[in-house]
C-alpha angles and dihedrals in degrees: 000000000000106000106099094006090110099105100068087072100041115193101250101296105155112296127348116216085255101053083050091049090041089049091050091040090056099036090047088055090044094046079052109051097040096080082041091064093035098060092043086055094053102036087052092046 
């Protein structure tokens, strides 16, 4: 089974499927959240 199993954990080589789901996955928290933060602000203030 690992013979030829070395190319699920590449050496670096640009961006790895993970790093590209943990990066959506962050921005679309962040896109969110962001209109979130925003009404409170300005419901608070």
């Amino acid at each position: 089974m690992n013979g030829k199993n070395n190319h699920s954990h590449p050496d670096r080589q640009g961006f790895s499927i993970q790093d590209i789901l943990w990066a959506l996955g962050i921005w679309s928290v962040i896109l969110t959240l962001s209109p979130v933060v925003l009404f409170y602000v300005l419901m608070v203030n």
